[in-house]
C-alpha positions as CSV (number, residue, x, y, z in Angstrom):
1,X,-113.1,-35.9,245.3
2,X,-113.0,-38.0,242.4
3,X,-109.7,-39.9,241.5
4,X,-109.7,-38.3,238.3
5,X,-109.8,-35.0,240.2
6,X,-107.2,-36.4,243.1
7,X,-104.7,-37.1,240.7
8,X,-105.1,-34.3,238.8
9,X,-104.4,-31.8,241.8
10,X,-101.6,-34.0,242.7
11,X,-99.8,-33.0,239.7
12,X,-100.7,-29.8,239.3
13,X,-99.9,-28.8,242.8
14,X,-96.3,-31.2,243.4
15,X,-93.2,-29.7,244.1
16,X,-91.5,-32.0,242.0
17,X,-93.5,-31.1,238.6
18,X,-91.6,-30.6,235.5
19,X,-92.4,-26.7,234.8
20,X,-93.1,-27.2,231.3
21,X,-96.5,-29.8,232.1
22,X,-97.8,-27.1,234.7
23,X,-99.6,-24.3,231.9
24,X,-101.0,-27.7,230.1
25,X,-102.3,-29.5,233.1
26,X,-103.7,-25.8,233.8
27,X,-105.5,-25.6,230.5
28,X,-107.2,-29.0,230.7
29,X,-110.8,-28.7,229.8
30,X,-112.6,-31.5,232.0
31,X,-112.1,-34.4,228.9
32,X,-108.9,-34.2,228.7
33,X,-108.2,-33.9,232.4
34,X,-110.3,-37.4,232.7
35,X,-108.2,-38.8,229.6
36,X,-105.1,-37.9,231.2
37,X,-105.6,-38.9,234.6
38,X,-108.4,-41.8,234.5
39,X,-106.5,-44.5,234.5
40,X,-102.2,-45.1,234.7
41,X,-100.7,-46.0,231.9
42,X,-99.8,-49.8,231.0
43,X,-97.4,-51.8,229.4
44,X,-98.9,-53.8,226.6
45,X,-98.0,-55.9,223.4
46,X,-95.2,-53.5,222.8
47,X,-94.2,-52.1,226.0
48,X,-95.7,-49.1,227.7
49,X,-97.1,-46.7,224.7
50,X,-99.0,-43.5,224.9
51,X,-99.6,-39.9,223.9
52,X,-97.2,-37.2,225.3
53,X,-98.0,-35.0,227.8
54,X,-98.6,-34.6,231.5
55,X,-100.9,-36.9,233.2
56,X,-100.6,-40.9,235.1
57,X,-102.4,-42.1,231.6
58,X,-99.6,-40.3,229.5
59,X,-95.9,-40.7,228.5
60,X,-93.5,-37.9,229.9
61,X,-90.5,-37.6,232.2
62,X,-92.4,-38.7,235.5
63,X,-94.1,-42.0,233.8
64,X,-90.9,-42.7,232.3
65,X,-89.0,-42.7,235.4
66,X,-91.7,-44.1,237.7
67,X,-91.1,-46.9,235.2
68,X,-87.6,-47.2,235.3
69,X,-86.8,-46.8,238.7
70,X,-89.5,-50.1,239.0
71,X,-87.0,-51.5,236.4
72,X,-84.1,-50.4,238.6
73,X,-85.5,-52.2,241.5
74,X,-86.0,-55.3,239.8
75,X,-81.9,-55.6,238.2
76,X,-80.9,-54.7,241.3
77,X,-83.1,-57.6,242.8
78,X,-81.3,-59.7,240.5
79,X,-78.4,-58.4,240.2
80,X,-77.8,-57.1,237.1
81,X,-76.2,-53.7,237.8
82,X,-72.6,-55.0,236.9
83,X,-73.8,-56.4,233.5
84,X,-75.8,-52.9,232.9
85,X,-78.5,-51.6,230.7
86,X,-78.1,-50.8,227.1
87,X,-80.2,-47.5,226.1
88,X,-81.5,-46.6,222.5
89,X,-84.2,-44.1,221.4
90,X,-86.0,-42.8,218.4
91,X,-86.6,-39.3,216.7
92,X,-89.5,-38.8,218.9
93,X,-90.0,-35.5,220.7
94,X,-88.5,-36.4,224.0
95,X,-86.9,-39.2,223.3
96,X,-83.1,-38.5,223.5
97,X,-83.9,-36.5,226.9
98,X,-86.2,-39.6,228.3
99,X,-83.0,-41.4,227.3
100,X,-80.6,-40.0,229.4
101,X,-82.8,-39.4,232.1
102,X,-82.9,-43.1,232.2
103,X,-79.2,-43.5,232.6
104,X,-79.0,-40.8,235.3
105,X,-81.6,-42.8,237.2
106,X,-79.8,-46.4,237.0
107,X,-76.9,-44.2,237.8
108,X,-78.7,-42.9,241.0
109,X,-79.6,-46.7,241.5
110,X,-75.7,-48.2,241.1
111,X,-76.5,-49.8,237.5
112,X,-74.7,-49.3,234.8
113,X,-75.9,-48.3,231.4
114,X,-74.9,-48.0,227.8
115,X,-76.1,-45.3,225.9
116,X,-76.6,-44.6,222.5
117,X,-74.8,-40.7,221.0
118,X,-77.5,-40.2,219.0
119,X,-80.9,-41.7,217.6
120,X,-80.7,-45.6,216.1
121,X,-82.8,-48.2,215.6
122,X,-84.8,-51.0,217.9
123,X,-83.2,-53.6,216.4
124,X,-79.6,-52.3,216.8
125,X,-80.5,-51.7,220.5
126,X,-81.3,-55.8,220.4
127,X,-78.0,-56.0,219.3
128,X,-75.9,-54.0,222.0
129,X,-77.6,-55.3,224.8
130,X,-76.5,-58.9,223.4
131,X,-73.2,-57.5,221.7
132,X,-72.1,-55.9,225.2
133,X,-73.6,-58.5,227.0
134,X,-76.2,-56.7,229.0
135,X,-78.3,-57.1,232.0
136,X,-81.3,-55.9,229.8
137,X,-81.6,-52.8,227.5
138,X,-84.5,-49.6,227.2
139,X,-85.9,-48.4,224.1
140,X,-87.5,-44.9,223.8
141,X,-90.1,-45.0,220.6
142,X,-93.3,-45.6,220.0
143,X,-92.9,-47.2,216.3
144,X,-95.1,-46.8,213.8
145,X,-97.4,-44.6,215.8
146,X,-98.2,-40.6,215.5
147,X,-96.3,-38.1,215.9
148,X,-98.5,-37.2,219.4
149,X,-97.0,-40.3,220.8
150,X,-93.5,-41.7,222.6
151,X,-93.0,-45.4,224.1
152,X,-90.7,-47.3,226.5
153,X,-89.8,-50.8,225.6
154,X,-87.7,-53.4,228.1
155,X,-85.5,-56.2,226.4
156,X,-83.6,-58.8,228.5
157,X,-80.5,-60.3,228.4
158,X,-81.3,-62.1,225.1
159,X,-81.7,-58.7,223.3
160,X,-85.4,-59.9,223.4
161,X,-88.5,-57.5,224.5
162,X,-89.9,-59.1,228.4
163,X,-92.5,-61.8,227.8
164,X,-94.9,-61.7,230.0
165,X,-93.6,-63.5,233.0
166,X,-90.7,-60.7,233.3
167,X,-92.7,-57.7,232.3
168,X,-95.4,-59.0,235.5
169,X,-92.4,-58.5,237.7
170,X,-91.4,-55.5,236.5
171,X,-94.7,-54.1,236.2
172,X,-95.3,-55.5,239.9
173,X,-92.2,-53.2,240.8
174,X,-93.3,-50.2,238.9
175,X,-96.7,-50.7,240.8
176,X,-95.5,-50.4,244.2
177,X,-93.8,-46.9,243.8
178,X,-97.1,-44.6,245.0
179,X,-95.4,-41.4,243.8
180,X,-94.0,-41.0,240.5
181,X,-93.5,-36.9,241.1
182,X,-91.1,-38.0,244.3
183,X,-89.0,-39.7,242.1
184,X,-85.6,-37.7,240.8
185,X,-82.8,-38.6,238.7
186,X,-80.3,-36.5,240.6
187,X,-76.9,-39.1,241.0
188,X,-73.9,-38.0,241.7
189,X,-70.5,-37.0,239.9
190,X,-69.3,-40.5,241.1
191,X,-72.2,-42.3,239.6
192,X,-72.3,-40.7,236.2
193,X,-69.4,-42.5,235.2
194,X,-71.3,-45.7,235.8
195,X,-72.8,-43.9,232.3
196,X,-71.0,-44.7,228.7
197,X,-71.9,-43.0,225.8
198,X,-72.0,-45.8,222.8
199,X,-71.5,-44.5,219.0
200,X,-69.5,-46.2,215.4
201,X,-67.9,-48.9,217.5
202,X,-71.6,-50.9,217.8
203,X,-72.6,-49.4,214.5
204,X,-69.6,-51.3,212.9
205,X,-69.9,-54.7,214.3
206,X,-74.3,-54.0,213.6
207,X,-73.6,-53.8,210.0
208,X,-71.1,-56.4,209.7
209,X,-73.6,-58.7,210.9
210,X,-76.4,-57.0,209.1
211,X,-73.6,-58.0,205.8
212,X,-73.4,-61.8,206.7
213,X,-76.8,-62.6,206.4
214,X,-76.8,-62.8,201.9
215,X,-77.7,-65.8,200.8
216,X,-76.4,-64.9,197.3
217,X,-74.2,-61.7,197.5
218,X,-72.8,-62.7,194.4
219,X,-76.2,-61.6,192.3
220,X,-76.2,-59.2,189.7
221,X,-77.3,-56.3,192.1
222,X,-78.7,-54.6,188.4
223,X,-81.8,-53.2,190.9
224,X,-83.2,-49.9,191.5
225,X,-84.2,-49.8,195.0
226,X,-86.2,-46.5,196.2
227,X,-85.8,-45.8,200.1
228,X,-87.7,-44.0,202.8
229,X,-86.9,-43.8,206.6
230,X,-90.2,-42.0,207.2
231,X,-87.9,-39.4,209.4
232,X,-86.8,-42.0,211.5
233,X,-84.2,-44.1,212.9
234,X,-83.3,-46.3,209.1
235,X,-82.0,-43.7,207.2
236,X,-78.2,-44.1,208.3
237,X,-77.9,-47.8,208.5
238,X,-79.9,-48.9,205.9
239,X,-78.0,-46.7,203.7
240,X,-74.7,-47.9,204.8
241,X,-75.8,-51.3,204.1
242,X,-76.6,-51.7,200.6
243,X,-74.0,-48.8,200.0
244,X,-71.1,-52.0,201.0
245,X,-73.7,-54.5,199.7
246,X,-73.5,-52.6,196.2
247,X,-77.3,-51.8,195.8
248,X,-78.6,-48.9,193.9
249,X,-80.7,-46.9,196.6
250,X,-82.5,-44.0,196.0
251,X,-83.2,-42.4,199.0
252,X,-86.3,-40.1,199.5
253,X,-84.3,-36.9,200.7
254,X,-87.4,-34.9,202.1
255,X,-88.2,-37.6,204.1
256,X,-84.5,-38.6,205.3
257,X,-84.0,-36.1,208.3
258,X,-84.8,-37.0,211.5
259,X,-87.9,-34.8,212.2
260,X,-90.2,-35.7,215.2
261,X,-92.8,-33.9,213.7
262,X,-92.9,-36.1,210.7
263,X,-93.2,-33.3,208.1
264,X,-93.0,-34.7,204.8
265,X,-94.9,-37.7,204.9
266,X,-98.8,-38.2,206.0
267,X,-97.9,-41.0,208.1
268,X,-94.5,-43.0,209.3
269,X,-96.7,-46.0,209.5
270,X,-95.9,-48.5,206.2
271,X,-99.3,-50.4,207.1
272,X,-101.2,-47.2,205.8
273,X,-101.2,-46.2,202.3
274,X,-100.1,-42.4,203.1
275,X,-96.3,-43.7,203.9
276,X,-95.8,-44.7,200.4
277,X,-97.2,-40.9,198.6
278,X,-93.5,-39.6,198.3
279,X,-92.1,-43.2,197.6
280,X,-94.3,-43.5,195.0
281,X,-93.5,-40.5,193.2
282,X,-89.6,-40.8,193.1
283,X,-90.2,-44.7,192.0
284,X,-92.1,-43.3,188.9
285,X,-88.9,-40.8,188.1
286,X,-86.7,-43.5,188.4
287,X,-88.3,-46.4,187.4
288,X,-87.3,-48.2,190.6
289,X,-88.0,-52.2,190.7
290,X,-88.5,-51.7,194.5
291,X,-89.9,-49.7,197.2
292,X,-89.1,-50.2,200.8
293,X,-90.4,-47.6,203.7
294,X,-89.8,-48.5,207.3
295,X,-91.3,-46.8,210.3
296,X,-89.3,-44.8,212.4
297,X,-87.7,-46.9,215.1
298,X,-86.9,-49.2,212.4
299,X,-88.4,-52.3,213.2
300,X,-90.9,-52.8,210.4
301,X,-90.7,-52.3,206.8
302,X,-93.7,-51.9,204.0
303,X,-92.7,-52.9,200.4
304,X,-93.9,-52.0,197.1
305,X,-93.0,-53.9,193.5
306,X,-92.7,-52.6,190.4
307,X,-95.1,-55.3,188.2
308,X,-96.1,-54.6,185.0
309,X,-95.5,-51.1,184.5
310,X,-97.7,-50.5,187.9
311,X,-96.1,-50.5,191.8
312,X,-98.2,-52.8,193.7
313,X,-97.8,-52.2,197.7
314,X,-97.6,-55.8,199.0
315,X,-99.1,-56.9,202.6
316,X,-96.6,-57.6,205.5
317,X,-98.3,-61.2,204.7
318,X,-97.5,-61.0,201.2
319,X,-93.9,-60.1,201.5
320,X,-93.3,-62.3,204.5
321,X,-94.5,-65.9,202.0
322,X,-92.1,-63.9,199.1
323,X,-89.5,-63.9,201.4
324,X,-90.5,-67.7,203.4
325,X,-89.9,-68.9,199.5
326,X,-86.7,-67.1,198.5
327,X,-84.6,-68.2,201.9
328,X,-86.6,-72.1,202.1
329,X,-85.4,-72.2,198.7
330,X,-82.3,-71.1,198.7
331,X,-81.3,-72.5,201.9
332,X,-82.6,-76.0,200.3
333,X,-80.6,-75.4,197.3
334,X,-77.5,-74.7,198.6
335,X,-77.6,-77.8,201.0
336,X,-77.8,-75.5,204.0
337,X,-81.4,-76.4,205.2
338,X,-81.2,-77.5,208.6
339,X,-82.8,-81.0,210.4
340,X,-86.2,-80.5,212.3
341,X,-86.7,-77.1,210.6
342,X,-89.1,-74.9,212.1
343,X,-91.0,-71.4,211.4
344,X,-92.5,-68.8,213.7
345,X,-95.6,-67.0,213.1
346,X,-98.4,-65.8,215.0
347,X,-102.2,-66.5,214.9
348,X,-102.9,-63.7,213.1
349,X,-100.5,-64.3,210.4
350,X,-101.7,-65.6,206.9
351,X,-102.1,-69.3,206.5
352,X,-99.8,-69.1,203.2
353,X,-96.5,-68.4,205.0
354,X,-97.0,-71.9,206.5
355,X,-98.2,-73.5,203.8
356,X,-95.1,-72.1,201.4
357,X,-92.5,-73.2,204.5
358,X,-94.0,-76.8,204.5
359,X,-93.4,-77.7,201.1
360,X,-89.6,-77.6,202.4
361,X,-90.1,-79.8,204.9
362,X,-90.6,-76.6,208.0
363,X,-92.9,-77.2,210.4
364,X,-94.8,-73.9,211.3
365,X,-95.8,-72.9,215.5
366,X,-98.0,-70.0,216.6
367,X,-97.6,-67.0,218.3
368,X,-99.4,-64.7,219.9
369,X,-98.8,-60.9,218.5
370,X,-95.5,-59.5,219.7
371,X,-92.1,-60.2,218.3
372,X,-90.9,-61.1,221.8
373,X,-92.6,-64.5,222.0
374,X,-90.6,-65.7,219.1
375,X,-87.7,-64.4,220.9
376,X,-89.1,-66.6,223.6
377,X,-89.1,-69.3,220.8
378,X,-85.8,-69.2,219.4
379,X,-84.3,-69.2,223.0
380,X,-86.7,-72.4,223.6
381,X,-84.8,-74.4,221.1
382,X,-81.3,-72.7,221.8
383,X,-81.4,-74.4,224.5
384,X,-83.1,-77.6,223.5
385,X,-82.3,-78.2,220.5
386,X,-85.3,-80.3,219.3
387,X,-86.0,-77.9,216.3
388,X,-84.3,-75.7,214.1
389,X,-85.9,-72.6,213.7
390,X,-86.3,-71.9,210.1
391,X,-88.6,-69.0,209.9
392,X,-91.5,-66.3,210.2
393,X,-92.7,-62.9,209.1
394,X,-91.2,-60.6,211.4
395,X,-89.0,-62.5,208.9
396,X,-86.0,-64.2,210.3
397,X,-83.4,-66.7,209.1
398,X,-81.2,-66.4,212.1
399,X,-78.0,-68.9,212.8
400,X,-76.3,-69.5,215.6
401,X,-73.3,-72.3,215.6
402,X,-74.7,-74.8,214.0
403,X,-78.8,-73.5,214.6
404,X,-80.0,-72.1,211.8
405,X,-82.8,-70.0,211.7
406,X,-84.6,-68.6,208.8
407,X,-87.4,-66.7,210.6
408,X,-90.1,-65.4,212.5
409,X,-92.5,-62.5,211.9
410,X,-96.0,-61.7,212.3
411,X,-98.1,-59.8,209.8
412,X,-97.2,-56.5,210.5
413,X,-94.3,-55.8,208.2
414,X,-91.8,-57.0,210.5
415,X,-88.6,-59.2,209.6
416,X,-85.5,-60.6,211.2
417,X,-83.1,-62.6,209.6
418,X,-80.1,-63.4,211.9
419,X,-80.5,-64.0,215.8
420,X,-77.4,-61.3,216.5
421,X,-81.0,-59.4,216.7
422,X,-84.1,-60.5,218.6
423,X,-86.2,-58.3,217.6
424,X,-87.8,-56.9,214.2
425,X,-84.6,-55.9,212.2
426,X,-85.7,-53.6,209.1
427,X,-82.0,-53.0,208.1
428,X,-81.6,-56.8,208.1
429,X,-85.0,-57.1,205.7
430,X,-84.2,-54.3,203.6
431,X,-80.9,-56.0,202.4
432,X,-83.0,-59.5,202.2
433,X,-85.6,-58.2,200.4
434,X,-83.5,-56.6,197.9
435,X,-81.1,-59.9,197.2
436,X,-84.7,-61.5,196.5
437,X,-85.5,-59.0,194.1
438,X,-82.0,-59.2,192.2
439,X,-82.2,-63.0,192.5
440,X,-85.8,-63.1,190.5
441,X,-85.1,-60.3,188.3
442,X,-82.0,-62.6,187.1
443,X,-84.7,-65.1,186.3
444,X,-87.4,-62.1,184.7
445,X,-89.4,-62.1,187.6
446,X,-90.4,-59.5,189.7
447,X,-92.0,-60.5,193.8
448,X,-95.9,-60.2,192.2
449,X,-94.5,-62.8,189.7
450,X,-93.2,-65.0,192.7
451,X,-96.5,-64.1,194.9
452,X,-98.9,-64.9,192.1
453,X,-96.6,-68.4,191.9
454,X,-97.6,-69.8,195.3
455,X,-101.2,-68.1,194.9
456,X,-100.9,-71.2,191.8
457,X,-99.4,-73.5,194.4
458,X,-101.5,-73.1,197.2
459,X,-104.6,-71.3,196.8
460,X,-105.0,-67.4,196.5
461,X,-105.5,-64.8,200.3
462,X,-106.4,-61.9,200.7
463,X,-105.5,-60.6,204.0
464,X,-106.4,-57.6,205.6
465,X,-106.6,-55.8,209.4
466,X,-108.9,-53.2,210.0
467,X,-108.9,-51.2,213.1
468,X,-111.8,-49.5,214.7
469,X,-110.2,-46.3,216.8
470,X,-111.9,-46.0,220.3
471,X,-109.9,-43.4,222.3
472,X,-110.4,-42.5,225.7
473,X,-112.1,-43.8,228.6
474,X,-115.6,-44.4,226.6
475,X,-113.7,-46.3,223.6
476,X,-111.7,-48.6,226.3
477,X,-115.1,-49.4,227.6
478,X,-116.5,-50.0,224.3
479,X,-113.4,-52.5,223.0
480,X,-114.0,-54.6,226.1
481,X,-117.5,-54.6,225.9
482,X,-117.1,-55.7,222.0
483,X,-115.0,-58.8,222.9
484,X,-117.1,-59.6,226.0
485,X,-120.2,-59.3,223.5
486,X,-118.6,-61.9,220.6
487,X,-117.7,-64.3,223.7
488,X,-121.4,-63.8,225.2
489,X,-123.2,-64.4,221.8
490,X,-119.8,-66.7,220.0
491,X,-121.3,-66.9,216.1
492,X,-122.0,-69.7,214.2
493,X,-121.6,-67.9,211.2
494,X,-120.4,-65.0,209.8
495,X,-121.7,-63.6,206.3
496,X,-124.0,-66.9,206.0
497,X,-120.5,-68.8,206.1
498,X,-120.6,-71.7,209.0
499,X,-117.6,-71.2,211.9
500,X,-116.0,-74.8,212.2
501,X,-113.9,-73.5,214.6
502,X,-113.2,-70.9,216.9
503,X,-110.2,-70.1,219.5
504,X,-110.6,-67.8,222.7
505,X,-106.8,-67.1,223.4
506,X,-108.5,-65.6,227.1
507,X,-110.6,-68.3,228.2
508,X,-107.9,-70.8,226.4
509,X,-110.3,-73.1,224.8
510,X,-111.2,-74.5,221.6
511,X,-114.6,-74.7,220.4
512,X,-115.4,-77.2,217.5
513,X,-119.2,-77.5,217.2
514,X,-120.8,-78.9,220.3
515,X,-117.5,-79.7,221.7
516,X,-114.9,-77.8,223.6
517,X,-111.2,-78.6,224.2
518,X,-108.4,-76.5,226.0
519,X,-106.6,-74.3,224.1
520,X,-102.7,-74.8,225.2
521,X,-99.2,-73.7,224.7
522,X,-100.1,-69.9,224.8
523,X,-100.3,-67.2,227.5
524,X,-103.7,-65.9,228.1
525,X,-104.5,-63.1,226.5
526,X,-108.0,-61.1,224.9
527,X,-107.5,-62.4,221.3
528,X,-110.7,-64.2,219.8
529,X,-110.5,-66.2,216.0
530,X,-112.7,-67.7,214.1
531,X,-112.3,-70.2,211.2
532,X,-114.9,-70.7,208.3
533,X,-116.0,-73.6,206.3
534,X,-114.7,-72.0,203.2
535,X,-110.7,-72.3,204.2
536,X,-110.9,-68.5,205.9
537,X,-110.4,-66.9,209.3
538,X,-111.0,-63.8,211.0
539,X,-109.6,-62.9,214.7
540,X,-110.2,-59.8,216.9
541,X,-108.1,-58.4,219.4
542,X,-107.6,-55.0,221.2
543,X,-104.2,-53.2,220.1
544,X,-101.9,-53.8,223.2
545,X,-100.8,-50.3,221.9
546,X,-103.3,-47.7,220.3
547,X,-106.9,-47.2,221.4
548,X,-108.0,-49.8,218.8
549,X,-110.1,-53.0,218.2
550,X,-108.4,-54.9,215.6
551,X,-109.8,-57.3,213.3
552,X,-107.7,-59.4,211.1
553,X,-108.6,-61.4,207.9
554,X,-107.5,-64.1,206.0
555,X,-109.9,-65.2,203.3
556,X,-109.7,-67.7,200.8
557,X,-110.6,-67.1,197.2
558,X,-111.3,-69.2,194.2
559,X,-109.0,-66.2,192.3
560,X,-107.7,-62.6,193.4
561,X,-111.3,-61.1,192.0
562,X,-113.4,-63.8,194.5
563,X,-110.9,-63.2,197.8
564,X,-111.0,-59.4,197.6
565,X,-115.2,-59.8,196.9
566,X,-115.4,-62.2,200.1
567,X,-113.2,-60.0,202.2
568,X,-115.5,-56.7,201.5
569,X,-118.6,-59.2,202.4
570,X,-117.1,-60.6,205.8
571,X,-116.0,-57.1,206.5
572,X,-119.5,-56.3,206.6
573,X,-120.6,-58.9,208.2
574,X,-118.5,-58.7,211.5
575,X,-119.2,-55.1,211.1
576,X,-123.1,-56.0,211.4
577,X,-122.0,-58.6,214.1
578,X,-120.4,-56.1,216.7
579,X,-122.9,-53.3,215.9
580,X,-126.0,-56.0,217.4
């Protein structure tokens, strides 16, 4: 019997099965049997993420608990049970139940935990487990991805997701349990009240500290902002925010109700242009300067600018060097730019972001993808205090005592300004993002106005990601045999443009014409990049979350005309590479 086939009549046949996965596992043609069952599901970039269903490859209550009770082990081993676990979750299908499934579990297991009354944000679940002081904290969502899927994301005592040295203990924990069916979450009457129901009280100290991160709330708020929470988790704080700010917003109503099924909208992902259909359509009506959409657990948020009678979606790259030049700037000009300023971005983040922060004097470090190693940054220096961390897209400004932070972000429409958070905080960058907009409107600029101004400064990018969907077993296969191929056959040149330089974030080395260096300072992991003689780069890596290969692009362009001609050309060109 194959594995495939053991597993499979495992589930189907356990005592323990949830009776609503039995008719699907029953109706499982022979792909989707293998899909479900080839492999057990991992935690990646972002935590453990997967589609919904029964199966060892697939989020449900089993999964989610074979996972927790690996967690539970580990706080126990550390003892953290006193301190507890803070629990949020999303307007996923499942979620609220995976939720409090969770807290019956750590009940079962002596821990406390802290759970949220209804659906909030990532970002405000940062916050408890920091605001109640926390062993760690849970978050049930899968982000930006579709409705089909649900996720489970760890945080530690920082309100920070596990960087890899944690998460390989957990997972090492998770790993040892053979039978996730065995596992219950039966505790009794006494350990239920190790359980508290959370609500308003962390809502109200959220937004307070959501409030205190204006640079200028004085500015003429004289603004039309146009809102969508993509039927997620934003629609209630974000709101509350610039209501006490004293913003306009505009909320898209049919997308404002927490539906799992995503209903109104053709994607809650703001990377994709679908997210923005509705948006677009009540910005029109309204003639709204601004349009910001976040995805449903709140962590990122796309924009779109009102620029010469046209709305003009901007990159999580563009947005993120908009915002890098309103809070440098301001923080310079009101005397409140720290010493030893530093900014946080990852190596697949635009080059103009750095090059905006160093004409104020902030030095710029990389990142690998994931928000949680500039959490692992800021707490560096917290404790340290060699550099002040200035900023990033995930965009941050974040102060603490006499720290002050200004950011850290990557270039996936993710911001943070205030390290009360230590994670992606789209509340926080909606209320940024629209102080920056009042603040250059007062001036008789829009943010294309201030983009186009550092394209003058620094040289024009276009940036771009494009992901090639491989699902399943054969497409897992294929991603690793792409990378493996580009590190077998490494190019010299891509689109008749010479590589000067290339970067394997695996094999941690540095390759600069004949010679080869280490590559330091970053954890290993399957992320190749390649720099051309022209001033652009391109980098490949497998999503640590959908069945993807992604491929990122910076390019460098004479004007905006010459960038978006050289992107379309090296697009083609690394899609003639892979296809060899």
């Amino acid at each position: 019997m194959s594995i495939v086939e053991e597993r499979y009549s495992k589930w189907l046949n356990h005592e323990n099965l949830a009776p609503q996965y039995k008719p699907v596992l029953e109706a499982m043609d022979a792909e989707e049997k293998n899909d479900a069952f080839y492999t057990t599901i991992e935690f990646g970039t972002a935590g453990m993420r997967g589609l919904l269903g029964p199966g060892t490859n697939r989020i449900n209550i089993h999964t989610i608990r074979k996972a927790t009770q690996g967690y539970a082990n580990y706080i126990n081993e550390n003892n953290g049970g006193k301190a507890g676990i803070a629990i949020g979750y999303d307007n996923r299908h499942m979620s609220k139940e995976f939720a409090f499934d969770c807290a019956d579990l750590l009940a079962k297991n002596n821990i406390k935990s802290y759970v949220f009354e209804s659906l909030r944000p990532t970002p405000e679940l940062s916050f408890a487990v920091r605001h109640l002081n926390c062993f760690g904290g849970i978050m049930i969502t899968a982000s930006h991805n579709p409705k089909e899927y649900n996720g489970y994301k760890l945080y530690d005592d920082k309100g920070c997701q596990l960087i890899p040295c944690l998460a390989s203990q957990v997972i090492d924990k998770v790993n040892a349990i053979e039978d996730e069916l065995a596992i219950d979450a039966n505790c009794t009457e006494e350990q239920k009240k190790l359980i508290t129901v959370i609500g308003k009280d962390v809502d109200e100290e959220y937004y307070k500290n959501v409030l205190s991160i204006q640079l200028n709330p004085e500015v003429k708020k004289d603004i039309k902002i146009v809102f969508s929470p993509e039927h997620g988790t934003a629609n209630i704080p974000v709101q509350e925010v610039y209501k006490r700010a004293g913003y306009t917003c505009i909320p898209v109503v049919e997308q404002c109700s927490p539906d799992p099924d995503f209903s109104n909208t053709p994607t809650p992902n703001p990377e994709q242009a679908g997210a923005y259909e509705l948006s677009l359509k009540y910005a029109k009506e309204n003639q709204a300067d601004l349009i910001l959409v976040c995805d449903p657990d709140a962590d990122r948020m796309g924009v779109g600018v009102l620029h010469n009678g046209e709305y003009v979606v901007l990159t999580g790259n563009q947005s993120g060097s908009v915002e890098i030049e309103y809070i440098c700037s301001q923080l310079q000009k009101q005397g409140k730019m720290p010493e030893n300023p530093v900014m946080f971005n990852t190596v697949v983040t635009s080059d103009l972001g750095e090059k905006v922060a160093s004409d104020y004097g902030v030095s710029t470090e990389k990142t690998l993808t994931g928000f949680k190693f500039i959490g692992e940054k800021v707490a560096k220096y917290e404790k340290t205090h060699e550099k002040n961390y200035v900023f990033g897209y995930e965009e941050i400004r974040l102060r603490e005592g006499e720290k002050v932070y200004i950011g850290g972000g990557e270039e996936s429409y993710g911001f943070l300004a205030e390290d009360f958070v230590r994670d992606k905080d789209a509340p926080q960058a909606c209320l940024m993002l629209a102080e920056a907009c009042a603040f250059y409107k007062e001036q008789g600029k829009d943010l294309v106005d201030v983009l186009d101004s550092l394209y003058d400064r620094h040289g024009t990018y276009e940036e771009s990601q494009v992901a090639l969907s491989l699902a399943g077993e054969a497409g897992a296969k294929r991603i690793k045999e792409i990378l493996a191929t580009l590190r077998k056959d490494a190019p010299t040149q891509i689109g008749g443009t010479k590589v000067v330089r290339s970067e394997d974030y695996k094999e941690c080395t540095i390759k600069e014409g004949d010679t080869v260096t280490e590559l330091t300072g970053f954890t290993k992991s399957d992320v190749l990049k390649y720099y051309l003689e022209d001033g652009s780069w391109i980098a490949v890596r497998p999503s640590g979350t959908e069945p993807k290969c992604k491929f990122y692009y910076c390019i460098k362009g004479a004007s905006k005309e010459d960038a978006h001609n050289k992107t379309v050309h090296f697009q083609k060109a690394m899609d003639d590479l892979i296809a060899k």
